[in-house]
C-alpha positions in Angstrom: 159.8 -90.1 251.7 157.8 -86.6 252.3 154.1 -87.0 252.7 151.5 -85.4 249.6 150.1 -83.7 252.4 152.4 -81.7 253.4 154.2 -79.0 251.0 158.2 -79.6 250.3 159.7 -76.1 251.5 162.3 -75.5 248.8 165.5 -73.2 249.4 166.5 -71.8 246.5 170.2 -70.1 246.0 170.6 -67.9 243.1 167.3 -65.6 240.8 169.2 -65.7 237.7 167.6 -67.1 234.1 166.9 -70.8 235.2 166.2 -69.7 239.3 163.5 -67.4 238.2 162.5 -70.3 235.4 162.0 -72.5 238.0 160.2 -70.1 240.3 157.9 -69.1 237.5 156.4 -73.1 237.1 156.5 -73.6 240.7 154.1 -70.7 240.7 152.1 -71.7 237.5 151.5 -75.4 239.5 150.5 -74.8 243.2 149.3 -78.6 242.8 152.4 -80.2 243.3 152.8 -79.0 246.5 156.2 -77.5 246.4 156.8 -74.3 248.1 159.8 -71.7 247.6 160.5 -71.0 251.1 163.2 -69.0 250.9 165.3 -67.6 248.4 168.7 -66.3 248.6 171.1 -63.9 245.9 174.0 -62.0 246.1 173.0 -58.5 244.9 170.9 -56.5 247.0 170.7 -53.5 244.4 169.6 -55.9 241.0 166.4 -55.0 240.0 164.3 -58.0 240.0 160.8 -59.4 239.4 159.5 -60.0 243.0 159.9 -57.3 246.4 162.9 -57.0 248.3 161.7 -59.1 251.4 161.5 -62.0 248.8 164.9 -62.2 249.5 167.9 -62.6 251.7 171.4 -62.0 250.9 173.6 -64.6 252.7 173.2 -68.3 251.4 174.6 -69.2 254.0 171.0 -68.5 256.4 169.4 -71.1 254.2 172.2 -74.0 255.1 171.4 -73.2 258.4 167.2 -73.1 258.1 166.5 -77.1 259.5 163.0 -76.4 258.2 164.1 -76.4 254.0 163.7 -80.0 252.5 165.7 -79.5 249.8 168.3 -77.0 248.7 168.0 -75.9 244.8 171.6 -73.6 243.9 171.3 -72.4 240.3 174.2 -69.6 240.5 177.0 -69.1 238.3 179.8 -68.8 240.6 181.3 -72.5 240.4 183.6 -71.8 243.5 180.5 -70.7 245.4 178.6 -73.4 244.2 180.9 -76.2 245.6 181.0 -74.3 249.1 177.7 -74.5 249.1 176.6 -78.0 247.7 179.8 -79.8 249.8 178.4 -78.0 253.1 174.7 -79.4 252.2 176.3 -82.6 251.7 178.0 -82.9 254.9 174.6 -81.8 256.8 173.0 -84.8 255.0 170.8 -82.5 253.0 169.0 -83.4 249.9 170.5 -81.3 246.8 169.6 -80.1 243.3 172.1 -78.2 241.2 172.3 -77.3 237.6 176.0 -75.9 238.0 178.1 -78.3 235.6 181.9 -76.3 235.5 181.6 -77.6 239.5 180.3 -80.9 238.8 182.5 -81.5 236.3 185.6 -80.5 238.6 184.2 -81.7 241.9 181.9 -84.8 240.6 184.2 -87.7 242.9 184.3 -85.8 245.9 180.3 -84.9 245.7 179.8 -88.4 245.3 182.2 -89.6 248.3 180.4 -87.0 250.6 176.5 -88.3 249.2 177.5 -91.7 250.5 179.1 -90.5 253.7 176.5 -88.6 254.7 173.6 -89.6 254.1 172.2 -86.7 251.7 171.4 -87.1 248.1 172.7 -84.9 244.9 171.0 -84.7 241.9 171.5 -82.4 238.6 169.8 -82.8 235.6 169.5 -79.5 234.8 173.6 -79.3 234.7 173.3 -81.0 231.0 171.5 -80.6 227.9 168.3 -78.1 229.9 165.2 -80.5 229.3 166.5 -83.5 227.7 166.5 -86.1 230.4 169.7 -87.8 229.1 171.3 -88.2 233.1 168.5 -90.3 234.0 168.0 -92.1 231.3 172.0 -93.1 231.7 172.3 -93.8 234.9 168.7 -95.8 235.1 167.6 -97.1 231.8 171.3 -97.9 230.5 172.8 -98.7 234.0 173.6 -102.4 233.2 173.7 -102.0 228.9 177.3 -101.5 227.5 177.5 -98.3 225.4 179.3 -98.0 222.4 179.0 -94.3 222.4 177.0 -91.1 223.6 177.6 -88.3 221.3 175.8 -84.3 220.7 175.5 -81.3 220.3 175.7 -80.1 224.3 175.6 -76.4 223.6 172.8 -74.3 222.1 174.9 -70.8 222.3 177.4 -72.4 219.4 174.6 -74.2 217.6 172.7 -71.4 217.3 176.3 -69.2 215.8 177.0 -72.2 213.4 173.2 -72.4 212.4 172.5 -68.7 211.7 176.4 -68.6 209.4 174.9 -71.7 208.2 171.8 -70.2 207.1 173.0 -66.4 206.3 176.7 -67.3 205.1 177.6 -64.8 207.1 181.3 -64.5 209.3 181.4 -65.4 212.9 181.0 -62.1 214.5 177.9 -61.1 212.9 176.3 -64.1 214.2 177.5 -64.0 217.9 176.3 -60.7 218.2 173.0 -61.6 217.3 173.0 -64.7 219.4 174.0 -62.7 222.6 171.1 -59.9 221.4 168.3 -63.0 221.4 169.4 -63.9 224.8 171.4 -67.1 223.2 174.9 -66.4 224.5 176.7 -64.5 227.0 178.5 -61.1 227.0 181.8 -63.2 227.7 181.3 -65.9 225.4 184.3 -68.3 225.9 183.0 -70.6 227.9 180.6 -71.6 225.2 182.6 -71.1 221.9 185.8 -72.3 223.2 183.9 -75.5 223.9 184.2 -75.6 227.4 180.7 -75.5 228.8 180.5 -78.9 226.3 183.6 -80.4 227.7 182.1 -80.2 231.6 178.8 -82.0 230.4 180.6 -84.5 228.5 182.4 -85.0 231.8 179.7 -85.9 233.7 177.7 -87.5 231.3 181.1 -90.0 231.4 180.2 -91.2 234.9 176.8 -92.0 233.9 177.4 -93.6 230.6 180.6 -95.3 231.8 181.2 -95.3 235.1 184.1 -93.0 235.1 185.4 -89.9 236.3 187.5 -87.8 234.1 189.7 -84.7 235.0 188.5 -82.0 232.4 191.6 -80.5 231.4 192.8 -83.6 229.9 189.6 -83.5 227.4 190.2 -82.4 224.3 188.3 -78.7 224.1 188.6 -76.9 220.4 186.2 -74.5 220.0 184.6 -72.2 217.3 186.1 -68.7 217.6 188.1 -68.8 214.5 185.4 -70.2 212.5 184.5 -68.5 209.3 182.2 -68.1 206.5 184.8 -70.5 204.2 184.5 -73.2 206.7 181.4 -73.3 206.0 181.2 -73.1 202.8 183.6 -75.9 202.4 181.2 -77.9 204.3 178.0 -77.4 202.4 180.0 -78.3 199.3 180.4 -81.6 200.5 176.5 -81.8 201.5 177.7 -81.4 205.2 177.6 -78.9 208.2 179.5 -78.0 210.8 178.4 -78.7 214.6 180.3 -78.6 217.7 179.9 -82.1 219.1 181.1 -84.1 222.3 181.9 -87.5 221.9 182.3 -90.2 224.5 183.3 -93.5 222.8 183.7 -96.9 223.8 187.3 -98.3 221.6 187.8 -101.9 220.2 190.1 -103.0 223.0 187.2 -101.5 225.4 188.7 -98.5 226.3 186.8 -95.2 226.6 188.0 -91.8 225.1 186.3 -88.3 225.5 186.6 -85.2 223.3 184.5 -81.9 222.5 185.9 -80.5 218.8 183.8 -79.0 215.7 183.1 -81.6 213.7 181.4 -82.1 209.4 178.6 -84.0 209.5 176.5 -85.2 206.2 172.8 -85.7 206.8 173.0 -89.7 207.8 173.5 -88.3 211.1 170.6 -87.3 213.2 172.5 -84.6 214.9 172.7 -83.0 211.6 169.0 -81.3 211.6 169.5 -80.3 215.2 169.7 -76.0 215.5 169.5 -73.2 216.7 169.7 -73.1 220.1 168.4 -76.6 220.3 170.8 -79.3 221.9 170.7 -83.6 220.5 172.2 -86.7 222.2 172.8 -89.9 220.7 172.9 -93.0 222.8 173.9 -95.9 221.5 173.9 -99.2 223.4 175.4 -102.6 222.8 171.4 -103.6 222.2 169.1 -101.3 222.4 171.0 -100.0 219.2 170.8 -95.7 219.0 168.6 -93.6 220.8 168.1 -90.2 219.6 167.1 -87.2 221.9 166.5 -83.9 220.9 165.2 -80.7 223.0 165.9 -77.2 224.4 169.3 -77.0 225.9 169.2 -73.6 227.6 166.1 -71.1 228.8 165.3 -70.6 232.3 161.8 -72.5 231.5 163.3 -75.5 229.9 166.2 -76.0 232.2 164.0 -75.1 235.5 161.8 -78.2 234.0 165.0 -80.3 234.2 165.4 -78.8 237.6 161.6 -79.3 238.8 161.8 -83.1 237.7 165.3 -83.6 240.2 163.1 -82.1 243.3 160.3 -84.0 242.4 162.1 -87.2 242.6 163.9 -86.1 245.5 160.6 -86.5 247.2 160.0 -89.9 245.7 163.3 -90.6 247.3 165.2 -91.2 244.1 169.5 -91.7 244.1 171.7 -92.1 241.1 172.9 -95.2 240.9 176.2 -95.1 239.4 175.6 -99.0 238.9 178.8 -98.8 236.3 181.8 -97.5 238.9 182.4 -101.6 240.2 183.2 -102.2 235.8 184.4 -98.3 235.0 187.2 -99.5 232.1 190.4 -97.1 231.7 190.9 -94.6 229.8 193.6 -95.1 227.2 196.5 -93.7 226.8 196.1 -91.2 224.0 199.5 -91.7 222.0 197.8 -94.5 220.1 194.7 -92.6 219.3 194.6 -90.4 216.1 192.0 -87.8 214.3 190.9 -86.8 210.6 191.4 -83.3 210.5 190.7 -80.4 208.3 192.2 -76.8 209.4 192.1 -73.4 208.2 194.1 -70.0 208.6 193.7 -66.8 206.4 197.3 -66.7 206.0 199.2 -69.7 204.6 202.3 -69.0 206.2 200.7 -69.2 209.7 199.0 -72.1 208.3 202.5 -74.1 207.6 203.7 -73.1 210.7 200.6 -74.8 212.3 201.3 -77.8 210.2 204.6 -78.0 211.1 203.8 -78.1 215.4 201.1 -81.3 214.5 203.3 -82.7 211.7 201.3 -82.9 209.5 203.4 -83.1 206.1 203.2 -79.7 204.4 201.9 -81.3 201.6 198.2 -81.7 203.3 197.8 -78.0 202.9 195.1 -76.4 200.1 193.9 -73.2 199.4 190.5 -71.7 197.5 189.1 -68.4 196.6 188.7 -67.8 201.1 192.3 -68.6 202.1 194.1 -71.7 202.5 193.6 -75.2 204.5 194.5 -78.6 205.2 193.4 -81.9 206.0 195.2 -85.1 207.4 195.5 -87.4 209.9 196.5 -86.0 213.7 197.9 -87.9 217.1 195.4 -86.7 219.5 198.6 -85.9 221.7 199.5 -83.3 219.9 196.0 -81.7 219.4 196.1 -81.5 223.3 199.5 -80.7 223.3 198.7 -77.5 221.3 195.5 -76.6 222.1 196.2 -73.4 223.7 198.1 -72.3 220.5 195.5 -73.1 217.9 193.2 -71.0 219.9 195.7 -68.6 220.6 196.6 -68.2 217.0 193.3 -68.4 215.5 193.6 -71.7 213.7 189.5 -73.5 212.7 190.0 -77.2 213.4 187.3 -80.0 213.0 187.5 -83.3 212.8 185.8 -85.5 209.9 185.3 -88.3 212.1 185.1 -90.5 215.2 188.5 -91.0 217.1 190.2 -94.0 215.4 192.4 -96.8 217.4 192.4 -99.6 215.4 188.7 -100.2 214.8 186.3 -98.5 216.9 183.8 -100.7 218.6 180.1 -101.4 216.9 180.5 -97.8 215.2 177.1 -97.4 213.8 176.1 -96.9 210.0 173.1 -94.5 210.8 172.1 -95.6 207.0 171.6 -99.0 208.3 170.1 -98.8 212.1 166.6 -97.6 212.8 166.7 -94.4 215.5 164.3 -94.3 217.8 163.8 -90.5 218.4 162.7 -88.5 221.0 161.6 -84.7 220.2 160.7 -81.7 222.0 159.7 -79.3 220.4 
């Protein structure tokens, strides 16, 4: 435990959006006596918003530096990032990292080498920017069965869907005006092809339920090929479309884990979430659901998230991962199935796409936009041809949870109280 009195020196690895978020409230609160030491990047010709001999160019100097208390890596490089965090870990070092494509690939083995060695790894910021859902996982639920934890993980898509929502306009039109505000990347496929999603459903998994899940056998299905029909079709209904991650606890106790576009109708509370706003639903076997709602992305919101793991660091604060002794098994997916609905321009291309999930050809509908179809799908086969509906530029969402059998406590948000919790 560090003494009040004297100032934590913080090494921090990587200036990007959320380092220079971070930097920017250390600055704005000298009372909390947290000092940025030393900060390293890896260009020495970006332009940036302090001097030149702010900086040093070799992360590797600040691994070596005794006198850093805690190491803070925000890049973007998840290769890099497990270099670094792993060597931390083996010096015993005390860790904060918002990278989640490395925690999502590397989670078990930064776990094993915490406990090994004595250092401590913490990463808020990796999921959801300023909602506090890891902690509230691994600490307040760390002994209460979950039925589910569901949201919307990614503000870049939300904010897509939301402006096509709200202009009826085609996809394009609305990435490009995302990635002008800031709201997505140049390369976007990390976030619309669901990916970014997938590694923060992957770690909220060990949290939630103890277990540790490979990401490429999550189901990903993204929003590239979605279009101003799609959404059309679902405000016809009364319902939207949002690109939700779903970890689910099954009737026979089971847990199953999936990212996919799905229609929701306004009894759900992650229907009013937008823009570039992320929501998480919690629901436990008695606390009934918890609703969390907040900004998922921006270095100031995220370098919140990452200010709150350094400040526990000081207090001396671990996940617990109380749920690993219990973690149940993931089932095998053969017996798990999806409502579906699909749509492709071209109705031939459409069949074909019918005829790979077998779906009966029947299923398939058209209107004035082009044709689609809905029916019921083996999840195996969605995984199965993943690559090819994306490939092909097939729109799938599902209408529903993931059914085996019956699906354990699923909640009637008409009939259970949420207890919300809202930043705005």
């Amino acid at each position: 435990m560090d003494s009040d009195k004297h100032p934590l020196r913080i090494g921090l690895i990587g200036f990007g959006c959320v380092g220079q978020g971070f930097y920017d409230i250390l600055q704005q609160q000298p009372h909390l006596g947290l000092v940025t030491a030393r900060i390293a990047v890896k260009n020495p010709v970006k332009p940036r918003s302090l001097p030149a001999e702010h900086f040093t160019y070799h992360a590797d100097e600040l691994l070596a530096d005794p006198g850093l208390d805690v190491l803070v890596e925000v890049i973007d490089d998840a290769a890099e990032a497990f270099r670094l965090v792993s060597t931390a870990l083996r010096q015993g070092r005390r860790v904060v990292t918002a990278n989640k494509a490395m925690l999502a690939r590397h989670l078990p083995e930064l776990v094993q080498l915490e406990q090994q060695h004595g250092g401590t790894l913490l990463y808020e910021a990796a999921v959801c920017g300023s909602i506090p859902v890891i902690r509230t996982l691994d600490a307040y639920f760390s002994h209460e069965p979950l039925r589910a934890v569901r949201g919307i993980f990614n503000g870049s898509s939300n904010y897509v869907l939301t402006r096509m929502s709200e202009e009826g306009s085609d996809y394009g039109p609305a990435l490009a005006e995302a990635q002008a505000r800031g709201f997505a990347e140049t390369d976007p496929s990390l976030d619309m092809g669901a990916f970014d999603p997938r590694s923060k459903a992957v770690i909220l998994a060990a949290h939630a339920y103890g277990i540790f899940l490979n990401p490429n056998e999550v189901l990903n299905l993204g929003i590239e090929a979605v279009s101003a029909a799609d959404m059309a079709y679902a405000a016809a209904r009364g319902q939207k479309i949002k690109v939700v991650a779903s970890l689910q606890r099954l009737a026979d106790g089971h847990v199953t884990a999936l990212v996919t576009p799905q229609l929701l109708g306004p009894e759900s509370p992650l229907f009013t979430v937008e823009h570039e706003f992320n929501g998480v639903l919690i629901e436990g076997e008695y606390a009934g659901p918890q609703f969390l709602r907040g900004r998922g992305a921006g270095g100031h919101p995220t370098g919140s998230a990452v200010l709150a793991d350094v400040l526990a660091l000081r207090r001396g604060l671990r996940y617990g991962y109380a749920k690993r002794a219990t973690a149940p098994a993931v089932p095998p997916t053969a017996e798990l199935t999806l409502d579906v609905y699909l749509r492709h321009a071209d109705a031939g291309t459409l069949r074909e796409v019918l005829a790979w999930l077998e779906l009966p050809t029947e299923a398939q509908d058209s209107d004035d936009a082009g044709s689609y179809a809905t029916g019921t799908v083996p999840l195996p086969r969605l995984l199965q041809w993943r690559d090819e509906l994306r490939a092909n530029n097939v729109f799938v969402a599902r209408r529903g949870e993931v059914r085996a059998g019956e699906v354990a406590g699923a909640t009637d948000y008409h009939h259970y109280p949420v207890a919300e919790v809202v930043n705005m």
